[in-house]
PQR file with spaces between the fields and no chain letter, atoms N, CA, C, O and H, PARSE charges and radii, in Angstrom:
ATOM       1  N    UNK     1      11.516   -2.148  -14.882 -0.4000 1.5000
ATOM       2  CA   UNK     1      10.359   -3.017  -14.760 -0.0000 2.0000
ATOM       3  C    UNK     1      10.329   -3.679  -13.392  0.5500 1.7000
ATOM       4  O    UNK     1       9.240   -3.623  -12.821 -0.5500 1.4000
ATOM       5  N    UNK     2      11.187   -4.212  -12.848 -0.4000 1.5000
ATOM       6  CA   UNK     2      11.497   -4.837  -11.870 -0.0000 2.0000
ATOM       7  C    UNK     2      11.097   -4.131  -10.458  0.5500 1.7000
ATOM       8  O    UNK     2      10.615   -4.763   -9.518 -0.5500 1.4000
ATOM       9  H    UNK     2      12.071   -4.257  -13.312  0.4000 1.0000
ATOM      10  N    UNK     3      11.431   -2.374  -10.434 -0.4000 1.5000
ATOM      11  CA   UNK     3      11.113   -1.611   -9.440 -0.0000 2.0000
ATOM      12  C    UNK     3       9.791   -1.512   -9.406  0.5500 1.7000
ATOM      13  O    UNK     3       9.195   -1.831   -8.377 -0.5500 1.4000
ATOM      14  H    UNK     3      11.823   -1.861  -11.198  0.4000 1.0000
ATOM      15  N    UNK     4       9.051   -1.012  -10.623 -0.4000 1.5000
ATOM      16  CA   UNK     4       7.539   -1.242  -10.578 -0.0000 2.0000
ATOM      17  C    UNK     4       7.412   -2.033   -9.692  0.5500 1.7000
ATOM      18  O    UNK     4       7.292   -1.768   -8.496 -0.5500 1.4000
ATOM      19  H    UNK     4       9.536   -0.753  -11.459  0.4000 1.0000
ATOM      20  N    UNK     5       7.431   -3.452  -10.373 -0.4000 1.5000
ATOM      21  CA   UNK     5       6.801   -4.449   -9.033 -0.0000 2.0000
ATOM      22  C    UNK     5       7.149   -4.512   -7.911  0.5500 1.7000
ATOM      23  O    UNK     5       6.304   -4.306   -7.041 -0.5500 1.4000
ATOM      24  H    UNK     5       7.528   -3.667  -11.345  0.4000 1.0000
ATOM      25  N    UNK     6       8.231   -4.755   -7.619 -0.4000 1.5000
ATOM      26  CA   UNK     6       8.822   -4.136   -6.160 -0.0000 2.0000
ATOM      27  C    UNK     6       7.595   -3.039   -5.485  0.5500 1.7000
ATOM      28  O    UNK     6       6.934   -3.367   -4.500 -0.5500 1.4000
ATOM      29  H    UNK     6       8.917   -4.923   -8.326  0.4000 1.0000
ATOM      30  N    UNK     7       7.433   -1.779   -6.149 -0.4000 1.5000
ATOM      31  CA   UNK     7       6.774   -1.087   -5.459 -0.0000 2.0000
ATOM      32  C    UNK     7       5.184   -1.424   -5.351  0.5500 1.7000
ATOM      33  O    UNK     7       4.457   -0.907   -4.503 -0.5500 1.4000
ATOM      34  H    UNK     7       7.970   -1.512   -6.949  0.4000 1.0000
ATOM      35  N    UNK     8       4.742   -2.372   -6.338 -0.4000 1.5000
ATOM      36  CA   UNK     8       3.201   -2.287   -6.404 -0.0000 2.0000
ATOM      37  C    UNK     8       3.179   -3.471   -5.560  0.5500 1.7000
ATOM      38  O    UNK     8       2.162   -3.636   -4.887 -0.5500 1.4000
ATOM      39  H    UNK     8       5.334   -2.791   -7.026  0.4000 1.0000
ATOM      40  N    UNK     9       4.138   -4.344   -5.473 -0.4000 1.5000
ATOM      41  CA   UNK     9       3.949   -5.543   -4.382 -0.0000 2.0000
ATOM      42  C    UNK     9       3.738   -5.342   -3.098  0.5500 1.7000
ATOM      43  O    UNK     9       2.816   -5.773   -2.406 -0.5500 1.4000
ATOM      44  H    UNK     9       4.964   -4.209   -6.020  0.4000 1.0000
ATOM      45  N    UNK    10       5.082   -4.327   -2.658 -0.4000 1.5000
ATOM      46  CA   UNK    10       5.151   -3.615   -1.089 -0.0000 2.0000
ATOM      47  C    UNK    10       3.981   -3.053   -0.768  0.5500 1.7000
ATOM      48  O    UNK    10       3.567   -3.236    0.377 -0.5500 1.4000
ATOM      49  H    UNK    10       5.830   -3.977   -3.221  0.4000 1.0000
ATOM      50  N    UNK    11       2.978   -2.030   -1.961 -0.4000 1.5000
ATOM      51  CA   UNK    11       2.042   -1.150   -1.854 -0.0000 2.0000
ATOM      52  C    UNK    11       0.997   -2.692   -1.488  0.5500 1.7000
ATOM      53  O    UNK    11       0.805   -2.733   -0.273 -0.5500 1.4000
ATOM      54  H    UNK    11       3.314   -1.882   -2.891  0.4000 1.0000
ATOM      55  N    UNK    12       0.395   -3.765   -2.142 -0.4000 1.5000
ATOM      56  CA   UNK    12      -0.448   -4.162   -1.475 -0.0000 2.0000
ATOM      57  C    UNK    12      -0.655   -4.664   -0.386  0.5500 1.7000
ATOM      58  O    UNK    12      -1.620   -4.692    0.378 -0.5500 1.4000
ATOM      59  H    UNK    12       0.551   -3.732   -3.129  0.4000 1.0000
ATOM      60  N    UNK    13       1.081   -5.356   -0.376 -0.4000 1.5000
ATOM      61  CA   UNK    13       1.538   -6.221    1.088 -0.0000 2.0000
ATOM      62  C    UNK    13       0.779   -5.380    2.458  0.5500 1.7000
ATOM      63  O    UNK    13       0.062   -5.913    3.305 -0.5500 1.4000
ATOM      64  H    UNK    13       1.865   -5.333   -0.997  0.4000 1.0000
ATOM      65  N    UNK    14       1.192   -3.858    2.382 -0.4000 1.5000
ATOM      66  CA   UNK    14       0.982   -2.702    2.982 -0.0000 2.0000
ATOM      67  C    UNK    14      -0.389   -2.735    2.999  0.5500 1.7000
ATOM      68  O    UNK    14      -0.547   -2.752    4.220 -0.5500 1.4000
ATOM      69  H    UNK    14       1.774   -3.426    1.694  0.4000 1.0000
ATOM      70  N    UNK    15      -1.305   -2.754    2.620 -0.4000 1.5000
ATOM      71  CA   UNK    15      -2.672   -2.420    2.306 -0.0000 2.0000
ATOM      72  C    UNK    15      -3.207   -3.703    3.027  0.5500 1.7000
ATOM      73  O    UNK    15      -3.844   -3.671    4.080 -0.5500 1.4000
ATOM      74  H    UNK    15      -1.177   -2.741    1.628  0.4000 1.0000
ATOM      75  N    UNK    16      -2.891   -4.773    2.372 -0.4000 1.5000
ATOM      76  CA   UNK    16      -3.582   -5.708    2.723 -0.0000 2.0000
ATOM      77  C    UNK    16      -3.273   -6.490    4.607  0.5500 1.7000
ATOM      78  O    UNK    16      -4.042   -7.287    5.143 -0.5500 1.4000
ATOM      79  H    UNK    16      -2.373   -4.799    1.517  0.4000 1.0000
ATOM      80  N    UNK    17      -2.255   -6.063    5.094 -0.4000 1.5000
ATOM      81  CA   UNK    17      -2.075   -6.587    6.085 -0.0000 2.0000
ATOM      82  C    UNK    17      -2.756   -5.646    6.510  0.5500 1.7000
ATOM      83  O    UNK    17      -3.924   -5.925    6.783 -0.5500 1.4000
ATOM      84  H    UNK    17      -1.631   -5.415    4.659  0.4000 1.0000
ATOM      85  N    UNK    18      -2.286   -4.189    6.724 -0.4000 1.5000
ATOM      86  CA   UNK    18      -3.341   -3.258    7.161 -0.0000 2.0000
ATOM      87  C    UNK    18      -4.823   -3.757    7.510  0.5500 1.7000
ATOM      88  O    UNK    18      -5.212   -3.814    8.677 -0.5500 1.4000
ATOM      89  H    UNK    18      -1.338   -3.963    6.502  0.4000 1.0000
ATOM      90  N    UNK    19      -5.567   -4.091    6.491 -0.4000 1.5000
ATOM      91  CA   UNK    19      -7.257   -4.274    6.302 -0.0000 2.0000
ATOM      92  C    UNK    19      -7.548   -5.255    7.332  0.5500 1.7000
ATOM      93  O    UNK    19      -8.430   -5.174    8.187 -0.5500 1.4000
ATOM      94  H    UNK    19      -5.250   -4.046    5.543  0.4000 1.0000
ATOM      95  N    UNK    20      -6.288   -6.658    7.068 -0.4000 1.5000
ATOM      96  CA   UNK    20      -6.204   -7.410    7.762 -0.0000 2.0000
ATOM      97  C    UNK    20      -6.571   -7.719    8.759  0.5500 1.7000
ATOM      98  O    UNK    20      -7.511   -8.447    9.078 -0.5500 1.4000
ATOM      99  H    UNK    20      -5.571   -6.724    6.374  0.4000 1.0000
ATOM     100  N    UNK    21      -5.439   -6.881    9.664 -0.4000 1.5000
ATOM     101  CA   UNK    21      -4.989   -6.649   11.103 -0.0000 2.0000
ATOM     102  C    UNK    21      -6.616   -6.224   12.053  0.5500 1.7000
ATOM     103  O    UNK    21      -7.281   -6.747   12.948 -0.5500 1.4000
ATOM     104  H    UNK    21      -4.675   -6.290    9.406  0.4000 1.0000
ATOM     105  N    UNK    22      -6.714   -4.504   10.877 -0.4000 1.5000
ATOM     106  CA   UNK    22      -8.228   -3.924   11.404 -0.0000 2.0000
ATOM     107  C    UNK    22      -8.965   -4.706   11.995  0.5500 1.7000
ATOM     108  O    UNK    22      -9.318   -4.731   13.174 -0.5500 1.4000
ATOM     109  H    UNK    22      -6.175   -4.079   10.150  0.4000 1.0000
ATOM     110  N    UNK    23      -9.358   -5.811   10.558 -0.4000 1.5000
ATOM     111  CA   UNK    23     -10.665   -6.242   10.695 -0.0000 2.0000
ATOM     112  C    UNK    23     -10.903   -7.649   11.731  0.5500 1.7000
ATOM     113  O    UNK    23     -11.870   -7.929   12.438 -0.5500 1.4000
ATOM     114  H    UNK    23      -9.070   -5.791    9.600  0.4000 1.0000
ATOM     115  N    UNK    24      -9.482   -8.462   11.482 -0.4000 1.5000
ATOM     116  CA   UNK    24      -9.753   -9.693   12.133 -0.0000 2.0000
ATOM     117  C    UNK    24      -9.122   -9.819   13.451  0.5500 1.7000
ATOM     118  O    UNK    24      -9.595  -10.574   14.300 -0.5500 1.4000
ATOM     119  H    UNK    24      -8.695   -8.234   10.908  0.4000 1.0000
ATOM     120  N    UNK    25      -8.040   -9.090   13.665 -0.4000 1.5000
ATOM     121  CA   UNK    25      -7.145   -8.780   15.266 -0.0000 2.0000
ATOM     122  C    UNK    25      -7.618   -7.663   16.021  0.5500 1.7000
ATOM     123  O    UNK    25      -8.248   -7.897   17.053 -0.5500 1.4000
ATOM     124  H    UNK    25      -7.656   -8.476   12.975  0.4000 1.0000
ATOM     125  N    UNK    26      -7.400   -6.414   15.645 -0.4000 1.5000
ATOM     126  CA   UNK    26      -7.046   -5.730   16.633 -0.0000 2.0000
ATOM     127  C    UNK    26      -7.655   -4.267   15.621  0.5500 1.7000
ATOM     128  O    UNK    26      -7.082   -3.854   14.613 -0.5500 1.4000
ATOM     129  H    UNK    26      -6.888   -6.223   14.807  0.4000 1.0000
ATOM     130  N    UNK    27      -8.504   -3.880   16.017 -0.4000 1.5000
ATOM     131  CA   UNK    27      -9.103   -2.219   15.259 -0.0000 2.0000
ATOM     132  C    UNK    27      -8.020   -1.082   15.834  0.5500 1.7000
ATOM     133  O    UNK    27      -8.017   -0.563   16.950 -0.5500 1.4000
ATOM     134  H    UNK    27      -8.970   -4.216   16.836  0.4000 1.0000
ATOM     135  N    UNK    28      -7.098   -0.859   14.714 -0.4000 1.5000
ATOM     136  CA   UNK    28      -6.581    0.148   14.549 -0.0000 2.0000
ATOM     137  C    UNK    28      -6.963    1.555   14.400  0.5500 1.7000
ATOM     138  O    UNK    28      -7.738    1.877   13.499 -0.5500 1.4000
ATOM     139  H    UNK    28      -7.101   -1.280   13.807  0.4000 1.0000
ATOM     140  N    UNK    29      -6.463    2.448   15.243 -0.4000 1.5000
ATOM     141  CA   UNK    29      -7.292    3.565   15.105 -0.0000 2.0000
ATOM     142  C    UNK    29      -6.614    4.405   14.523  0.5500 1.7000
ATOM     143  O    UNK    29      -5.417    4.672   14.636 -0.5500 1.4000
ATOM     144  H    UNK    29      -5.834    2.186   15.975  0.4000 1.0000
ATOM     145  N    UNK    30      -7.773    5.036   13.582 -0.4000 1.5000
ATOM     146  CA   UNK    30      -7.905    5.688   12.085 -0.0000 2.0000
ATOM     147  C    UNK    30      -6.738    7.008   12.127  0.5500 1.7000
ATOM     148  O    UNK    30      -6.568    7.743   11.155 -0.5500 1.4000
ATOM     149  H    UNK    30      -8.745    4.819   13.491  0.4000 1.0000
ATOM     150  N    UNK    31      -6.203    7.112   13.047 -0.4000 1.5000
ATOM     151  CA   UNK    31      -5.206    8.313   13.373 -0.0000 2.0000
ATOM     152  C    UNK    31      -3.533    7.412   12.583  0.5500 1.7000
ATOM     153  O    UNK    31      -2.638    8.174   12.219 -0.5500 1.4000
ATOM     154  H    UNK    31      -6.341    6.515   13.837  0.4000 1.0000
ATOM     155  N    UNK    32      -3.333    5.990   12.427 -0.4000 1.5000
ATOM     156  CA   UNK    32      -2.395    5.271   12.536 -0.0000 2.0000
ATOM     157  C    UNK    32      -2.774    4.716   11.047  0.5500 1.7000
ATOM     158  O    UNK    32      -1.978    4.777   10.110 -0.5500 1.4000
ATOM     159  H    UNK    32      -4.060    5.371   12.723  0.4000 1.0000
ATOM     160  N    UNK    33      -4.127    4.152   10.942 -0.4000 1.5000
ATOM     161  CA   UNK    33      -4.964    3.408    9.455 -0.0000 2.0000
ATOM     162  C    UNK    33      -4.518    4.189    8.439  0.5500 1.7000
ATOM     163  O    UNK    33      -3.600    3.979    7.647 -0.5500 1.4000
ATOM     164  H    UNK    33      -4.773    4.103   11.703  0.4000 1.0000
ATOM     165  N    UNK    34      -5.504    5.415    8.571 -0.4000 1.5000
ATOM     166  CA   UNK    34      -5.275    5.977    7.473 -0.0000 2.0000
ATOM     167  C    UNK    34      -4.363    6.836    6.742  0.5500 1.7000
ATOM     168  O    UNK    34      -4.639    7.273    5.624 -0.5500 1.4000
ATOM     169  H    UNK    34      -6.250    5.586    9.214  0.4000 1.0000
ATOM     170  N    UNK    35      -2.972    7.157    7.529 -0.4000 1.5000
ATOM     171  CA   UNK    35      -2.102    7.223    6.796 -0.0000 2.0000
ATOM     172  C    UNK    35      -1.494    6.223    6.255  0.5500 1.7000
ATOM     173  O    UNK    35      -1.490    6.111    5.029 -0.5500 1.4000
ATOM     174  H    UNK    35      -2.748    6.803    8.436  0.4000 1.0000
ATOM     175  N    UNK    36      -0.869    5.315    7.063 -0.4000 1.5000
ATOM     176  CA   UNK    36      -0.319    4.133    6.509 -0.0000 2.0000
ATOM     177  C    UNK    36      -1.386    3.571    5.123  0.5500 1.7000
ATOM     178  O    UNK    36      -0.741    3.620    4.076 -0.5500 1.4000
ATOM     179  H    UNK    36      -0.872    5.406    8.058  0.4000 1.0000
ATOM     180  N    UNK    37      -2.188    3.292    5.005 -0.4000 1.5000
ATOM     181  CA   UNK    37      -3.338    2.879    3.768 -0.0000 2.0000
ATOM     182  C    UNK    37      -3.056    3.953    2.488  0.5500 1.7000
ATOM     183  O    UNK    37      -2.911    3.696    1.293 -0.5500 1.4000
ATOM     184  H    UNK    37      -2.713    3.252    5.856  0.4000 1.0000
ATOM     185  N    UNK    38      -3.037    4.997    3.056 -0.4000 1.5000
ATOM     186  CA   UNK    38      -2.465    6.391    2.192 -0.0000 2.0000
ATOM     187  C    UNK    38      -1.219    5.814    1.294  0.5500 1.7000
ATOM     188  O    UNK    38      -1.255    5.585    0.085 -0.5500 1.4000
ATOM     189  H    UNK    38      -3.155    5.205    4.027  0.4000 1.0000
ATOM     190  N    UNK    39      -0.002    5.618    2.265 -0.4000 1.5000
ATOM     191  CA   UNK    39       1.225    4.788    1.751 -0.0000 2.0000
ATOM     192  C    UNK    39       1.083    3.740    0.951  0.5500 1.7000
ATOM     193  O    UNK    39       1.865    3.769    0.001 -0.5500 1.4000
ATOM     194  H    UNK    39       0.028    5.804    3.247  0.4000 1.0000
ATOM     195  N    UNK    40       0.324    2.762    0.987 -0.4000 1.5000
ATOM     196  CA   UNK    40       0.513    1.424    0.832 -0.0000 2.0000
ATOM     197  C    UNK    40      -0.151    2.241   -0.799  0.5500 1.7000
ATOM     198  O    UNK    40       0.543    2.242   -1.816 -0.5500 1.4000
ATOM     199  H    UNK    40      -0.311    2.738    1.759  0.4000 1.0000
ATOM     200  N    UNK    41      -1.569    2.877   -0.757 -0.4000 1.5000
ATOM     201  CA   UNK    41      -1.733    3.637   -2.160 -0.0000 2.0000
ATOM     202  C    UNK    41      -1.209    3.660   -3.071  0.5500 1.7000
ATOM     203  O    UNK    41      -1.310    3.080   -4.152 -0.5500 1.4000
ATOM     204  H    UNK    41      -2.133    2.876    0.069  0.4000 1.0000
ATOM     205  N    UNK    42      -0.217    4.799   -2.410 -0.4000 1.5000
ATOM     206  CA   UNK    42       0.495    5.416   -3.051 -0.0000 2.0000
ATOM     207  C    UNK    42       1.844    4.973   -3.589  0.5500 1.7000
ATOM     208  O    UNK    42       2.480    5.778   -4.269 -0.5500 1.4000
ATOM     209  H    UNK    42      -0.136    5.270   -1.532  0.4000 1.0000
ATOM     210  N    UNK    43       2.443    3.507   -3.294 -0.4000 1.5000
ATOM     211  CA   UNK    43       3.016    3.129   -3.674 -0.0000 2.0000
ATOM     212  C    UNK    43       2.307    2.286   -4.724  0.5500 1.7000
ATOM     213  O    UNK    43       2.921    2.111   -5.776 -0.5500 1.4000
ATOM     214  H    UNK    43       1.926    2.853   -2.742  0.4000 1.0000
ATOM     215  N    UNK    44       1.092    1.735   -4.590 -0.4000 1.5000
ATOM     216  CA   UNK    44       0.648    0.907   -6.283 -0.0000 2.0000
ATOM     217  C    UNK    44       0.534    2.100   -6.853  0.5500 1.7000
ATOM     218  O    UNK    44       1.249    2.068   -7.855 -0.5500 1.4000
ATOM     219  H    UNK    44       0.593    1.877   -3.735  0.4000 1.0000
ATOM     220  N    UNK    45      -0.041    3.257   -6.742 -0.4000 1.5000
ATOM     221  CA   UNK    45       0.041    4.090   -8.240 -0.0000 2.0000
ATOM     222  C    UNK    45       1.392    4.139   -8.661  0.5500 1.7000
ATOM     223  O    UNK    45       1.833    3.727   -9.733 -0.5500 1.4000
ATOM     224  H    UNK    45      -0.621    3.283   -5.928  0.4000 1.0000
ATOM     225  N    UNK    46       2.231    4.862   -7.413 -0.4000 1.5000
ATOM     226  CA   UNK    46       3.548    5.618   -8.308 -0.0000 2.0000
ATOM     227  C    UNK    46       4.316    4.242   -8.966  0.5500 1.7000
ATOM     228  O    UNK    46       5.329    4.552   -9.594 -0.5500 1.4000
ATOM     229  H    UNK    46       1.872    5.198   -6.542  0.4000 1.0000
ATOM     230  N    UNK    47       4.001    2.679   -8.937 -0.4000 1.5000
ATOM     231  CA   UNK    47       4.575    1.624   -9.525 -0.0000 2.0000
ATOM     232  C    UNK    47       4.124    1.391  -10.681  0.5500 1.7000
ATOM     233  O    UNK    47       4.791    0.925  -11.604 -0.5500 1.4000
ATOM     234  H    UNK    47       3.178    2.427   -8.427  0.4000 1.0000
ATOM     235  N    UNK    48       2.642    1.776  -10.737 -0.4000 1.5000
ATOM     236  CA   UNK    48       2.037    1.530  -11.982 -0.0000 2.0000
ATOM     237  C    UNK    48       1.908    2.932  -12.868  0.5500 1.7000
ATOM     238  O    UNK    48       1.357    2.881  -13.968 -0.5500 1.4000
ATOM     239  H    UNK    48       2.100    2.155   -9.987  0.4000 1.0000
ATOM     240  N    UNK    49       2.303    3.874  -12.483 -0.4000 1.5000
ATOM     241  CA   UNK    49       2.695    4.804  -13.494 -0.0000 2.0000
ATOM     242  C    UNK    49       4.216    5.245  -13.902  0.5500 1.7000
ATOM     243  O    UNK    49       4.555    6.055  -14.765 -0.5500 1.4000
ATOM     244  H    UNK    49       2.751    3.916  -11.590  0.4000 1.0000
ATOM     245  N    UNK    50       4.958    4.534  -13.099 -0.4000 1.5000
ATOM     246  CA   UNK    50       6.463    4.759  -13.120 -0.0000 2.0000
ATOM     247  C    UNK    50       7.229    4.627  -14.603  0.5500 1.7000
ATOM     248  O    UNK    50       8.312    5.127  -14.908 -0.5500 1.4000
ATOM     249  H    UNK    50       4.682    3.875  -12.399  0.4000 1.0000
ATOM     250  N    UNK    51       6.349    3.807  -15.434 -0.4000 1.5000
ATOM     251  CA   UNK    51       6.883    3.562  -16.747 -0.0000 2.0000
ATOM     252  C    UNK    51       6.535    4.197  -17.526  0.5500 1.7000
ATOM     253  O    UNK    51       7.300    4.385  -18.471 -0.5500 1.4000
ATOM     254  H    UNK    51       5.469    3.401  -15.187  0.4000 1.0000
ATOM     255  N    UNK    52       5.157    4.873  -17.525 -0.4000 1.5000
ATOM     256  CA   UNK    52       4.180    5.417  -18.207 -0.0000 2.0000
ATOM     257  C    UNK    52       4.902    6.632  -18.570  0.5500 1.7000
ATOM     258  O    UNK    52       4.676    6.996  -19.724 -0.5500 1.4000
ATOM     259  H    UNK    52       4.535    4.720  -16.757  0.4000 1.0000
ATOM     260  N    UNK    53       5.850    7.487  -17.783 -0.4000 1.5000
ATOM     261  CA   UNK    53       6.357    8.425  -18.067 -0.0000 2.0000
ATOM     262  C    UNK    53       8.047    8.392  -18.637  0.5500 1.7000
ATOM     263  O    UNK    53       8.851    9.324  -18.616 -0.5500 1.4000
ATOM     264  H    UNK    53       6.034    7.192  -16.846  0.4000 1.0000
ATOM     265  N    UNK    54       8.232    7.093  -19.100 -0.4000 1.5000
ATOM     266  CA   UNK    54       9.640    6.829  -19.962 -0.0000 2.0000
ATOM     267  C    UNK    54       9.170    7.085  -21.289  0.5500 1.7000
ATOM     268  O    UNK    54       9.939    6.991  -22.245 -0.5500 1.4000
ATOM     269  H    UNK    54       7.579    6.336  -19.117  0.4000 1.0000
């Protein structure tokens, strides 16, 4: 249970500084965005399905 969150926390931390950064500092270009955003994803799913398959 504990890793779940771990991972769905990191996944938004990830996401959300991301959007962040874009929108209010500095426009990141989409070569750098959109993988990293990919990651940050893909860590809330694989956290929120991680149990689903015990």
């Amino acid at each position: 249970m504990k890793d779940k969150n771990i991972l769905i926390s990191v996944g938004i931390i990830i996401y959300i500084v991301m959007s962040g950064v874009d929108r209010f500092v500095y426009h990141i270009p989409n070569i750098i965005y959109i993988p990293t955003a990919i990651i940050g994803i893909a860590l809330i799913l694989i956290g929120f399905f991680k149990n689903k398959s015990k």
